[in-house]
C-alpha positions as CSV (number, residue, x, y, z in Angstrom):
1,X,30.6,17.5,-13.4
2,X,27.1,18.6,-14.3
3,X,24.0,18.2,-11.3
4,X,20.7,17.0,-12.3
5,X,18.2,19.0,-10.5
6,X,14.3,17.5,-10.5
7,X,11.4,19.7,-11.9
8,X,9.2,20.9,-9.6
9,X,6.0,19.3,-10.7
10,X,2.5,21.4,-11.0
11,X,-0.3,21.2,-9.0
12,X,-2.4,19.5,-10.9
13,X,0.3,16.3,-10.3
14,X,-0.2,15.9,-7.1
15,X,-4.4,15.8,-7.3
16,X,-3.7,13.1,-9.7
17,X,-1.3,11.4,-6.7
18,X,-3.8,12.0,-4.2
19,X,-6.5,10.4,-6.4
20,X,-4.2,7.4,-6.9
21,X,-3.6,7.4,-3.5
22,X,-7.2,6.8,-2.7
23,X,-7.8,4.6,-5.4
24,X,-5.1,2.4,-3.9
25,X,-6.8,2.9,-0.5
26,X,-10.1,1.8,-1.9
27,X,-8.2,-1.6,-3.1
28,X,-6.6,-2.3,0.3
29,X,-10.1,-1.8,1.5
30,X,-11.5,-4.5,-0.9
31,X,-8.7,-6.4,-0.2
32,X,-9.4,-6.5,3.2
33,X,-13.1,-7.1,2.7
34,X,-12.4,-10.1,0.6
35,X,-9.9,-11.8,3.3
36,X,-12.3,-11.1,6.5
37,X,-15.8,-11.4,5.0
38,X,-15.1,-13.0,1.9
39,X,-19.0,-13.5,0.0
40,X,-21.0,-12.6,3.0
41,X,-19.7,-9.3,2.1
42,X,-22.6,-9.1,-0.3
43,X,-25.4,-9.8,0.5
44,X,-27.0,-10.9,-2.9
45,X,-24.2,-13.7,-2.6
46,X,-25.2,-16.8,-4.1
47,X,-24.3,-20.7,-3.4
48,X,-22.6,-20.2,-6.7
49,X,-20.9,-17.2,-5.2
50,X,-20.1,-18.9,-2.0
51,X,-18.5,-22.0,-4.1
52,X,-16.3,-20.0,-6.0
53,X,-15.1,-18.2,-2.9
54,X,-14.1,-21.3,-1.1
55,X,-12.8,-22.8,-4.3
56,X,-10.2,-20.0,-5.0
57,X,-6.5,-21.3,-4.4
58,X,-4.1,-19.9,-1.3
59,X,-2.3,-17.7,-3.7
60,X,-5.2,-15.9,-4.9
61,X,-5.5,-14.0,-1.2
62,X,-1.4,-13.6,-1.9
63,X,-1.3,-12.1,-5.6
64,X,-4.7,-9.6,-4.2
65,X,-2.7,-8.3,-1.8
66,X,0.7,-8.0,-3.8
67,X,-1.9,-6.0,-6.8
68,X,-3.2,-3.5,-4.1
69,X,-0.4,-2.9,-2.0
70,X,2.0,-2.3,-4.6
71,X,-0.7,-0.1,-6.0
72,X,-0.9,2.1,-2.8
73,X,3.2,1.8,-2.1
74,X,3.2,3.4,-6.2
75,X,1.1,6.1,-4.9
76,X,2.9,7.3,-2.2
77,X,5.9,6.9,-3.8
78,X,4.8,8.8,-6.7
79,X,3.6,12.2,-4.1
80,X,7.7,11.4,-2.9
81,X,8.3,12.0,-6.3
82,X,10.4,8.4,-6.2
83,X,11.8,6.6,-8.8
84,X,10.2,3.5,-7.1
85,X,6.6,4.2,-8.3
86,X,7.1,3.0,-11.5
87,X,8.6,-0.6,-9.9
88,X,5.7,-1.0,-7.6
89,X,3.1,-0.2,-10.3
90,X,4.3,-2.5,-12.5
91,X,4.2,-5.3,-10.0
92,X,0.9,-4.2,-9.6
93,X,-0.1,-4.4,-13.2
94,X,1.4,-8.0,-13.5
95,X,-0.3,-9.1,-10.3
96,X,-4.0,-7.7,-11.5
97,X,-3.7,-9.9,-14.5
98,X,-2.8,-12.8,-13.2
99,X,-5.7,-12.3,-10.6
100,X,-8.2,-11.3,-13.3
101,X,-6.2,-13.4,-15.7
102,X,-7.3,-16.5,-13.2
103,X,-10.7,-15.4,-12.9
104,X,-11.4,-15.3,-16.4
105,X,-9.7,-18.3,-17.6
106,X,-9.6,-20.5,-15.1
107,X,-13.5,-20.3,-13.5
108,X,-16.6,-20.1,-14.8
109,X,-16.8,-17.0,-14.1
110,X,-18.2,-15.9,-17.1
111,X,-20.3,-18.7,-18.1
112,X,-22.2,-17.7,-14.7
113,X,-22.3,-14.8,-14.4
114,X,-21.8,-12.9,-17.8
115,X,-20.3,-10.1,-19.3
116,X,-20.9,-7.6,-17.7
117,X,-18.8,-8.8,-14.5
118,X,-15.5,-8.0,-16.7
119,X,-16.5,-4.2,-16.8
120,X,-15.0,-3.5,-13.4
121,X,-12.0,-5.5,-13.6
122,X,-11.4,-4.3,-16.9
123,X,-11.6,-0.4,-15.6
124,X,-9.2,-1.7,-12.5
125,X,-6.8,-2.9,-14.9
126,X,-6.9,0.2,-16.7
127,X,-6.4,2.2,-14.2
128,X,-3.2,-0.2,-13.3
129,X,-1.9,1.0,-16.8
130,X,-2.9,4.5,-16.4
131,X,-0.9,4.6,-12.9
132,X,1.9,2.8,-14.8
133,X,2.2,5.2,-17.5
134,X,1.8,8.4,-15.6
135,X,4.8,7.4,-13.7
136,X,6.7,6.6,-16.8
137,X,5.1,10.3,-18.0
138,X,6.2,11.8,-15.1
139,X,10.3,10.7,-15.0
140,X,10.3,11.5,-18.6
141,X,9.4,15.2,-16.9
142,X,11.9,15.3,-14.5
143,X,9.1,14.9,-11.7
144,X,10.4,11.8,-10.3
145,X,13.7,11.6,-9.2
């Protein structure tokens, strides 16, 4: 019977992993902005601003949290070199679309405010994909056990 040893991954892994990490840290923070503060966070909030906060439904606080903490749970289980980071950043990735999914469909978000507020959501979701597929990249390497 033949045993399955996993790579020792380089260096350069891991600063990737710790910069996930933070990432996912800096979402938790939003997160937790968002629940306590909510639009007097900024303070170039608007009525319009303060509307839309008080018109978002229950599960919007819900799928926020599920997006960033499944986020940060990928990251550390990607530095634990777990086969569970690829799980937890896909329910990430499903849970920032239906957040931005909501945002942009569903408000008038865009009709408001413009554009340009899809620039940053957009670059989140990437980088929901990017910690997706570097997980994916990183079994395929033997990194992940």
């Amino acid at each position: 019977m033949a045993t399955q040893f996993a790579q020792k991954p380089p260096v350069w892994f891991y600063i990737i992993g710790v910069i996930l990490l933070l990432w996912g840290l800096a979402g938790c923070w939003a997160f937790y902005m968002h629940v306590t503060l909510g639009p007097a966070a900024n303070p170039h909030a608007t009525d319009w601003d303060r509307a839309y906060f008080a018109a978002l439904p229950g599960w919007f606080a819900i799928d926020f949290a599920v997006a960033v903490g499944a986020g940060l749970l990928g990251s550390i289980a990607l530095l634990l070199r777990s086969k569970w980071a690829s799980t937890l950043y896909w329910l990430s990735v499903i849970a920032v679309v239906i957040q931005f999914g909501y945002i942009f469909l569903a408000t008038d978000m865009l009709a408001v405010k413009g554009v340009s507020t899809t620039y940053f959501p957009a670059f989140i979701f990437l980088m929901a994909l990017f910690q997706l597929w570097f997980a994916g990249w990183a079994t395929k390497r033997g990194w992940i056990r």
